[in-house]
N, CA, C and O of each residue as an XYZ file, in Angstrom:
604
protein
N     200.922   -232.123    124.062
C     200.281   -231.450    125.168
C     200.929   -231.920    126.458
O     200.952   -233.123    126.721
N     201.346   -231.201    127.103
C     201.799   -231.306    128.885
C     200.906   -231.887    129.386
O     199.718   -231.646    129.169
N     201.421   -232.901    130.275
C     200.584   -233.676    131.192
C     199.336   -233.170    131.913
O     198.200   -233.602    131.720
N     199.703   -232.136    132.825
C     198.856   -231.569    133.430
C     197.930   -230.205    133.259
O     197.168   -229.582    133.999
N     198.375   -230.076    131.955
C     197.900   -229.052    131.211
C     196.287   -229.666    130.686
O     196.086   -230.639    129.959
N     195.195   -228.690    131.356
C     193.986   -228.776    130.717
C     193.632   -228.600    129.060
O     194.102   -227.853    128.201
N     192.880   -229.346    129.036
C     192.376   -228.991    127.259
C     191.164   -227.858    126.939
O     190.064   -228.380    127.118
N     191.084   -226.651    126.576
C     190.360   -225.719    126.817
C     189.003   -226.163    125.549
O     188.959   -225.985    124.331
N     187.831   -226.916    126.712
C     187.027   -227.267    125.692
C     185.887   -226.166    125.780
O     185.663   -225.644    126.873
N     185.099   -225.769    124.558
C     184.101   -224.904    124.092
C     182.506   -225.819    124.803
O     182.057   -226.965    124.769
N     182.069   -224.376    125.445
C     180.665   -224.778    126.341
C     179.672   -224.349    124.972
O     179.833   -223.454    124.143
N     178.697   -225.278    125.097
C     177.796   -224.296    124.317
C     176.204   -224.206    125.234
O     175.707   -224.986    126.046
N     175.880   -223.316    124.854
C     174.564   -222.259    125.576
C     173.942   -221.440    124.923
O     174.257   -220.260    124.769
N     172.753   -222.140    124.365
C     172.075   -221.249    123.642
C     172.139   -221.188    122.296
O     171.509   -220.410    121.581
N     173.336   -222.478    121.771
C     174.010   -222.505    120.856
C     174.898   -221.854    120.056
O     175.164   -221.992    118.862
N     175.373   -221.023    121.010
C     176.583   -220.356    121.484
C     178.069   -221.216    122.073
O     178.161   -221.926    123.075
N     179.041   -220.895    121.159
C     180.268   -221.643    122.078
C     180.699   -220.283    122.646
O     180.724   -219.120    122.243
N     181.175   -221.253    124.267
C     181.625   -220.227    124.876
C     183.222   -220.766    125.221
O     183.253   -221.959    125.524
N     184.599   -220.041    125.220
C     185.661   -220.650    125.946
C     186.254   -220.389    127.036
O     187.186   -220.976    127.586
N     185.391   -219.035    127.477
C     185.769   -218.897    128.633
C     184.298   -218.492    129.604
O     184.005   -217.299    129.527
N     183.524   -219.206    130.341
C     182.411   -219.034    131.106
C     182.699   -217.450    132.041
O     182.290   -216.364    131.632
N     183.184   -217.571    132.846
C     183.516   -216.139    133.501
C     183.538   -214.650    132.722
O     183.571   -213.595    133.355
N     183.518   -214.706    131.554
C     183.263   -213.590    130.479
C     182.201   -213.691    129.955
O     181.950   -212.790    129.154
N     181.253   -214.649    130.123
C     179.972   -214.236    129.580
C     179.009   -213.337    130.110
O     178.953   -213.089    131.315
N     178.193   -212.801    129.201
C     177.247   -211.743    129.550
C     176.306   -212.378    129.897
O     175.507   -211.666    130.504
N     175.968   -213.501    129.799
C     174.687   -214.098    130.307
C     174.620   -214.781    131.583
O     173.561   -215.224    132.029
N     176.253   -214.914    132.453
C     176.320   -214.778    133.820
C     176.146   -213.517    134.514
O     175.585   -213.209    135.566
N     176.802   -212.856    133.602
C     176.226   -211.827    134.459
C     175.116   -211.121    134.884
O     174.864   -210.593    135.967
N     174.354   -211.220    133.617
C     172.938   -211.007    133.652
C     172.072   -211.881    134.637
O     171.342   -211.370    135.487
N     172.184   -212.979    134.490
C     171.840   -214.311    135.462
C     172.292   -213.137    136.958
O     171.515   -212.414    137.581
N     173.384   -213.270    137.112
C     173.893   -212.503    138.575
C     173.259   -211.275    139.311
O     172.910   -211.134    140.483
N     173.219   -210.278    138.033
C     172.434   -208.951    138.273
C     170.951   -209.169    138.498
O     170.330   -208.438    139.269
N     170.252   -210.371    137.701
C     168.895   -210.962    137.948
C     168.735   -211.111    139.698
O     168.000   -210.645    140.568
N     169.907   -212.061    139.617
C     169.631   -212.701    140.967
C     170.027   -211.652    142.377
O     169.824   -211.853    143.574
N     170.517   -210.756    141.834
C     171.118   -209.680    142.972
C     169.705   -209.022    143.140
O     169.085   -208.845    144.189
N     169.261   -208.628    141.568
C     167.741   -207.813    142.010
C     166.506   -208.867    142.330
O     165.514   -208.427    142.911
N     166.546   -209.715    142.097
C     165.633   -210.526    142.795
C     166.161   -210.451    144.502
O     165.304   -209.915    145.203
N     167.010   -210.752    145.019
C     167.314   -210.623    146.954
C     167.215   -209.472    146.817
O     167.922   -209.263    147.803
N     166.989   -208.547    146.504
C     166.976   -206.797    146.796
C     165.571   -206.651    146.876
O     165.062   -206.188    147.897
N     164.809   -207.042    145.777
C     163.440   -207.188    145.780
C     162.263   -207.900    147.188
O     161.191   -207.575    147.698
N     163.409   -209.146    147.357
C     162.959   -209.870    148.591
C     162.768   -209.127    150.052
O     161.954   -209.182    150.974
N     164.118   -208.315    149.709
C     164.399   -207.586    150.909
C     162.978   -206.537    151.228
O     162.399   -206.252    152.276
N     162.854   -206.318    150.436
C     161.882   -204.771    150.043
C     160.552   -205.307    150.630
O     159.798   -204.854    151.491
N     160.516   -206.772    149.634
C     159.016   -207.315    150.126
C     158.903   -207.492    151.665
O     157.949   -207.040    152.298
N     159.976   -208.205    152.253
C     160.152   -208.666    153.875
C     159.994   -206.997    154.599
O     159.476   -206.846    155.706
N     160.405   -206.101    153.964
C     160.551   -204.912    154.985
C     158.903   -204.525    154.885
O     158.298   -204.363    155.945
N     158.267   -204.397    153.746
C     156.761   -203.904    153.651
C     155.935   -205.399    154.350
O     155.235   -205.211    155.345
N     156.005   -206.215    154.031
C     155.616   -207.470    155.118
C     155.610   -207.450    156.380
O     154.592   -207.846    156.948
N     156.540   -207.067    157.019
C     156.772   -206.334    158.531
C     156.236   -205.102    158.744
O     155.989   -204.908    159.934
N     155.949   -204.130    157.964
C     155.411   -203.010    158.688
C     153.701   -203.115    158.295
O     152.923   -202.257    158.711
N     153.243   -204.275    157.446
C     151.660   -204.534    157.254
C     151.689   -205.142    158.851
O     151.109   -204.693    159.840
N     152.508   -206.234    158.741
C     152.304   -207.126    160.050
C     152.056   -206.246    161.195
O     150.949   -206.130    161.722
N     153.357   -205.490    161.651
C     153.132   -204.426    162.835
C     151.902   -203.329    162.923
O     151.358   -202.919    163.948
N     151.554   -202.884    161.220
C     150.209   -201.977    161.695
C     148.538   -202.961    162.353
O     147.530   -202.856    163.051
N     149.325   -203.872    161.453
C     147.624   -205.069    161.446
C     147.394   -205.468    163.332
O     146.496   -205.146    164.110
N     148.825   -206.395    163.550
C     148.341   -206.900    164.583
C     148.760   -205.936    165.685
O     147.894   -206.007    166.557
N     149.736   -205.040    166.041
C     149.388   -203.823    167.002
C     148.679   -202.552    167.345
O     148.870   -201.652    168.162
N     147.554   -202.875    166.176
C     146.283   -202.010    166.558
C     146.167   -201.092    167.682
O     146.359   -199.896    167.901
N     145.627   -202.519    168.543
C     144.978   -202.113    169.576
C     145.810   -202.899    171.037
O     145.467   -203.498    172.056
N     147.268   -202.382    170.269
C     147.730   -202.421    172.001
C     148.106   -201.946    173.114
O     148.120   -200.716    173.126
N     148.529   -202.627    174.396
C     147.800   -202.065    175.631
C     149.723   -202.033    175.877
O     150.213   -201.481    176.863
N     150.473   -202.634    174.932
C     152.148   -201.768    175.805
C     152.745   -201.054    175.034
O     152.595   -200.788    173.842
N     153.715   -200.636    176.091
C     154.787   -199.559    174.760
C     155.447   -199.863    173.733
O     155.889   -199.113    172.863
N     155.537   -201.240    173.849
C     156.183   -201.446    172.934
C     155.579   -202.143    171.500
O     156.131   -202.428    170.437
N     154.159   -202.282    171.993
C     153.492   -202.390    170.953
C     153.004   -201.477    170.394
O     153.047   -201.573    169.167
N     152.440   -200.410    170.874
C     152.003   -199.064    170.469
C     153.293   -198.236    169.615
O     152.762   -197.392    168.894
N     154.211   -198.221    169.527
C     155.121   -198.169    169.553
C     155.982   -198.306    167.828
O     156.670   -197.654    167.043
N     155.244   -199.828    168.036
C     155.393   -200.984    166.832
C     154.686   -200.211    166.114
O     155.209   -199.444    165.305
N     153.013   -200.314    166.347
C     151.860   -199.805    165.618
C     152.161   -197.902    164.911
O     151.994   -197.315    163.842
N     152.656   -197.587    166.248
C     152.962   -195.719    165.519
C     154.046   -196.076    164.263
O     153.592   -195.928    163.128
N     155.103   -196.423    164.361
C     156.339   -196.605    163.565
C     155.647   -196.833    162.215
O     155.524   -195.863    161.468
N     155.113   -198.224    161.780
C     154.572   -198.722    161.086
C     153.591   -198.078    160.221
O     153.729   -198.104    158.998
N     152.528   -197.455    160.836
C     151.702   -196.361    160.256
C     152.387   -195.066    159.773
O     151.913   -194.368    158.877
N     153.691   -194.753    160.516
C     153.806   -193.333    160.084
C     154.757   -193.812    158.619
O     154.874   -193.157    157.583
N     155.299   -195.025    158.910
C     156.239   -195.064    157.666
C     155.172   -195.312    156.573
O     155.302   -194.863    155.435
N     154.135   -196.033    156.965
C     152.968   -196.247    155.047
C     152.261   -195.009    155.039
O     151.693   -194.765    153.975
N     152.141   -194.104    156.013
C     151.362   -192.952    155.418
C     152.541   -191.948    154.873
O     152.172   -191.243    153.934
N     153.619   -191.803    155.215
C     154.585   -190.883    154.860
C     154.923   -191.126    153.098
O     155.372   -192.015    152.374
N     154.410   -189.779    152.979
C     154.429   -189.551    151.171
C     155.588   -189.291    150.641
O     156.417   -190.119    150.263
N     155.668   -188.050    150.602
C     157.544   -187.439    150.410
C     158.996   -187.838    150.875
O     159.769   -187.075    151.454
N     159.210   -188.945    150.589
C     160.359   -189.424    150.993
C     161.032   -189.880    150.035
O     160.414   -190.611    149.261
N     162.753   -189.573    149.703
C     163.587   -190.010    148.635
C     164.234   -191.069    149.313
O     165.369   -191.293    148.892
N     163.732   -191.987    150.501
C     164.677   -192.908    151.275
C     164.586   -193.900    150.160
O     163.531   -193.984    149.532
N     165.537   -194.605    149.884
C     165.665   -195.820    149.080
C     164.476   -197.361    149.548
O     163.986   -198.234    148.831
N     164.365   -197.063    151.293
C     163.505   -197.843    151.679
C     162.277   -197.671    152.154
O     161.672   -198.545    152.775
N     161.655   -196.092    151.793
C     160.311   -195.708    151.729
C     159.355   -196.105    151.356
O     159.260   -196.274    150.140
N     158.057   -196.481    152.344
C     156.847   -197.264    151.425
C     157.025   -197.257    149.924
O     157.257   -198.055    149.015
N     156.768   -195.758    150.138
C     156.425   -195.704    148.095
C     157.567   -195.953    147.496
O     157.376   -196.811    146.634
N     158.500   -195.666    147.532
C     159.612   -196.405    146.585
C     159.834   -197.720    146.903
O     160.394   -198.182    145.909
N     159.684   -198.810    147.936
C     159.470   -200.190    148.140
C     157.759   -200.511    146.711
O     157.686   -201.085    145.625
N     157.063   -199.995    147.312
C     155.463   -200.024    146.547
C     156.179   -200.166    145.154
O     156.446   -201.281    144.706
N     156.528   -198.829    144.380
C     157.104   -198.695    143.120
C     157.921   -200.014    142.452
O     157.658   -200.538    141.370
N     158.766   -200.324    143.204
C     159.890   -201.191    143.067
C     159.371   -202.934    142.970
O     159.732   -203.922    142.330
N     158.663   -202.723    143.669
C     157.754   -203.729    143.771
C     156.341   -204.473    142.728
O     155.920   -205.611    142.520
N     155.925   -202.857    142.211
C     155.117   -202.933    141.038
C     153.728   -202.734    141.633
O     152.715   -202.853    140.945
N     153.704   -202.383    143.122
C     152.367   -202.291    143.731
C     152.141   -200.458    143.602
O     152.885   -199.521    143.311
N     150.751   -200.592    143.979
C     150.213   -198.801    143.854
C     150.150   -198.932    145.145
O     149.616   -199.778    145.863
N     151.016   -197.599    145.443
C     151.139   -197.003    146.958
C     150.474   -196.799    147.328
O     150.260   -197.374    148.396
N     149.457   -195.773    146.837
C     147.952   -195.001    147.335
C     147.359   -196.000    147.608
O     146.968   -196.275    148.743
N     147.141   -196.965    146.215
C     146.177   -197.953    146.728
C     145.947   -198.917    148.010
O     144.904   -199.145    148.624
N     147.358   -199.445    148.228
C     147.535   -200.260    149.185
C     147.513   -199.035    150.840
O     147.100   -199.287    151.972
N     147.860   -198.327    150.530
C     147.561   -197.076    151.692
C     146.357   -197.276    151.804
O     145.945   -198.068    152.652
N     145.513   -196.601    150.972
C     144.188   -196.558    151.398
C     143.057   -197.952    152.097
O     142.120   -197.923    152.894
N     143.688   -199.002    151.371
C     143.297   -200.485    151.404
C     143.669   -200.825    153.339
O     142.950   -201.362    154.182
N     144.438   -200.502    153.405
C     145.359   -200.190    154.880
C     144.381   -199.728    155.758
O     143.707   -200.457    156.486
N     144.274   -198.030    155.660
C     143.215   -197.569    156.475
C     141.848   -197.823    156.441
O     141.038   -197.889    157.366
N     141.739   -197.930    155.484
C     139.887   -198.886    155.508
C     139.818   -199.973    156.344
O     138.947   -200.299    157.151
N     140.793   -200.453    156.058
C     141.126   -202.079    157.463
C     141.092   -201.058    158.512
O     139.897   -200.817    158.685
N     141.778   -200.354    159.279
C     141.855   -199.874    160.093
C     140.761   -199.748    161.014
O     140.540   -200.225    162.127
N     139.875   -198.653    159.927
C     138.987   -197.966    159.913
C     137.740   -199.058    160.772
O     137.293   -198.968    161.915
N     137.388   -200.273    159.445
C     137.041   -201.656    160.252
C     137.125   -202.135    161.466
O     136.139   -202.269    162.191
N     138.198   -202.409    161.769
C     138.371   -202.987    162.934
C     137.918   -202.285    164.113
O     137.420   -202.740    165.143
N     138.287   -200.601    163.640
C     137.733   -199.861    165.028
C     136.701   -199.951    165.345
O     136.320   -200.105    166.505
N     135.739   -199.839    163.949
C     134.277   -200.105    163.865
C     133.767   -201.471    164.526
O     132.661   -201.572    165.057
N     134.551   -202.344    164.447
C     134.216   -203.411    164.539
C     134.321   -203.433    166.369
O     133.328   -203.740    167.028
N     135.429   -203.126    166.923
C     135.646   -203.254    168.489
C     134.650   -202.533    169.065
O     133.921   -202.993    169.943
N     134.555   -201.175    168.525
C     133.302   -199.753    168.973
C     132.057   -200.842    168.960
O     131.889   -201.406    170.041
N     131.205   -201.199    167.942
C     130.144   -201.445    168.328
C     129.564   -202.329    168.900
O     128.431   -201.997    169.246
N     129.869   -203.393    169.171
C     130.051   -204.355    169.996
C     129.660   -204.217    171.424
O     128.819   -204.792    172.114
N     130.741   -203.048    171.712
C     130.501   -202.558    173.372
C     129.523   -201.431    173.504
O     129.643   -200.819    174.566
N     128.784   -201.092    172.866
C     127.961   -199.958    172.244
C     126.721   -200.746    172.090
O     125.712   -200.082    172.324
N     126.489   -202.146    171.717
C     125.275   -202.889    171.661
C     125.298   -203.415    173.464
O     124.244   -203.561    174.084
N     126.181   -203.564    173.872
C     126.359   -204.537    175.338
C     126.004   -203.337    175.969
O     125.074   -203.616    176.726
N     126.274   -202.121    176.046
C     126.049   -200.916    176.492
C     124.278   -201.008    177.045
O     123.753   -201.062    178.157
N     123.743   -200.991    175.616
C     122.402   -200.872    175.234
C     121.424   -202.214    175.968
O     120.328   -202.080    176.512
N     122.091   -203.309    175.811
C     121.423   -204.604    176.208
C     121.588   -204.389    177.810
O     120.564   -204.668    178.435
N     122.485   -204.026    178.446
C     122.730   -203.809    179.645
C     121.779   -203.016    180.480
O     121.363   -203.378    181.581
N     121.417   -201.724    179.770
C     120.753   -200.389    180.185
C     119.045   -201.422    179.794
O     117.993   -201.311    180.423
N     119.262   -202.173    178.818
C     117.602   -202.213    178.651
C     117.183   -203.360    179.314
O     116.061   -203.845    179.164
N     118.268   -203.928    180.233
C     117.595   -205.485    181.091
C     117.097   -205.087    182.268
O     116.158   -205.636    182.844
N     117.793   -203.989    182.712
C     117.049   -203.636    184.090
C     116.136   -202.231    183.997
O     116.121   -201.396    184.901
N     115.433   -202.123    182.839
C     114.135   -201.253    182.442
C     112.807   -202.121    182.482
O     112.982   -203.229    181.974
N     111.311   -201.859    183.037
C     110.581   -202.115    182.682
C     109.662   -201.181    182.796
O     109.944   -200.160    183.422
N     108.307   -201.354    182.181
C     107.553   -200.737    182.232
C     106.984   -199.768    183.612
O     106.556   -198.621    183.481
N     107.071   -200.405    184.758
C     106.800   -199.768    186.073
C     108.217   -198.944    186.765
O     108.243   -198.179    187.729
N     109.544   -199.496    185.732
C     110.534   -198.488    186.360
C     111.641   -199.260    185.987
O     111.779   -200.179    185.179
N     112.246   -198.798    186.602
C     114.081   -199.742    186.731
C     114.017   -201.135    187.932
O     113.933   -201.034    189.156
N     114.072   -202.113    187.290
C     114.453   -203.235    188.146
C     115.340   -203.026    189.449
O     115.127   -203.168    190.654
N     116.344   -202.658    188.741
C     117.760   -202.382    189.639
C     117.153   -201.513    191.210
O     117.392   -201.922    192.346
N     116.432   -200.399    190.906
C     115.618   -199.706    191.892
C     114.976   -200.357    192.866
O     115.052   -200.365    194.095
N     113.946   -201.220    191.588
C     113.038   -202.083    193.117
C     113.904   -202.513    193.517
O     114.062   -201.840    194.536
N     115.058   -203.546    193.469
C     115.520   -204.406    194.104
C     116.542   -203.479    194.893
O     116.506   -204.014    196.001
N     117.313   -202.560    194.987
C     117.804   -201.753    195.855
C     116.835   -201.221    196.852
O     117.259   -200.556    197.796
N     115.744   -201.430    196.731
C     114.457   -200.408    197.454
C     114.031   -201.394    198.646
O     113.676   -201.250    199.816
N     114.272   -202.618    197.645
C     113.672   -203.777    198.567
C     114.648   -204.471    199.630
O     114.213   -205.231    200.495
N     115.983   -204.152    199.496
C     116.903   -204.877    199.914
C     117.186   -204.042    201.415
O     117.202   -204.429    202.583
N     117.415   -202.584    200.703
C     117.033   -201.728    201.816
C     116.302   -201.719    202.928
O     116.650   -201.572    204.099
N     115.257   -201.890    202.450
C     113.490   -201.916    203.288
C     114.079   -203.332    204.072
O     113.856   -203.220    205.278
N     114.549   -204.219    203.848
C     114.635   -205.738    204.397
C     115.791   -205.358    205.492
O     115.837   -206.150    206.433
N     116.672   -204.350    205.528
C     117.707   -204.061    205.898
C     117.190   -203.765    207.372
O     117.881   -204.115    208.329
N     116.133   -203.204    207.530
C     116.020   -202.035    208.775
C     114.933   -203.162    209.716
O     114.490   -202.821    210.812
């Protein structure tokens, strides 16, 4: 054997000899795994970002959040789409139910509005009923009286 000449030794895997690693099918498989696993990642990070943008730009007051919030909603409600990076084919790809998580979506939605609406709808009510009493509106006498003190 030549000095610098390697000795071509047998790998074994699986209990399998292998003599040349770069020709196995089970790198490659390993490879194609790992390609669709970061493809998968990708998919998850892109539907992760547009939950994020519908959730927390609700209810905002700039353009560029409103903006965020339209984008975001129109891409999870949009049904018919053959884009490779369309909710529902991300959903599919993913192993999640589109509808479901759609609908799961707007019910949150739905919530929160509910949730901001009544709030100011009870303060509304508590407001209107502090300066009511039985002989009239508070607010009155004391405009009536402040008046009268005026002249």
């Amino acid at each position: 054997m030549a000095r610098g000449a390697m000795q071509e030794k047998p790998l074994l895997t699986d209990k399998r000899a292998l003599t040349d690693p770069a020709d196995c099918e089970d790198i490659e498989r390993l490879f194609k795994k790992t390609r669709r696993e970061k493809e998968e990642a990708l998919m998850l990070a892109v539907l992760e970002d547009a939950i994020e943008c519908f959730q927390k730009y609700l209810f905002a007051q700039n353009e560029r959040g409103k903006r965020s919030f339209q984008e975001a909603e129109d891409w999870i409600l949009e049904k018919n789409s053959d884009w490779l990076f369309s909710f529902h084919s991300i959903c599919e790809t993913l192993e999640l139910n589109p509808d479901y998580l759609r609908q799961g979506l707007l019910r949150w939605k739905i919530a929160k509005i509910e949730l901001i609406r009544k709030p100011s709808v009870e303060r509304q009510k508590v407001a209107t009923s502090r300066y009511r009493t039985a002989a009239g509106s508070v607010k009155r006498r004391w405009l009536r009286q402040r008046s009268l003190s005026a002249i």
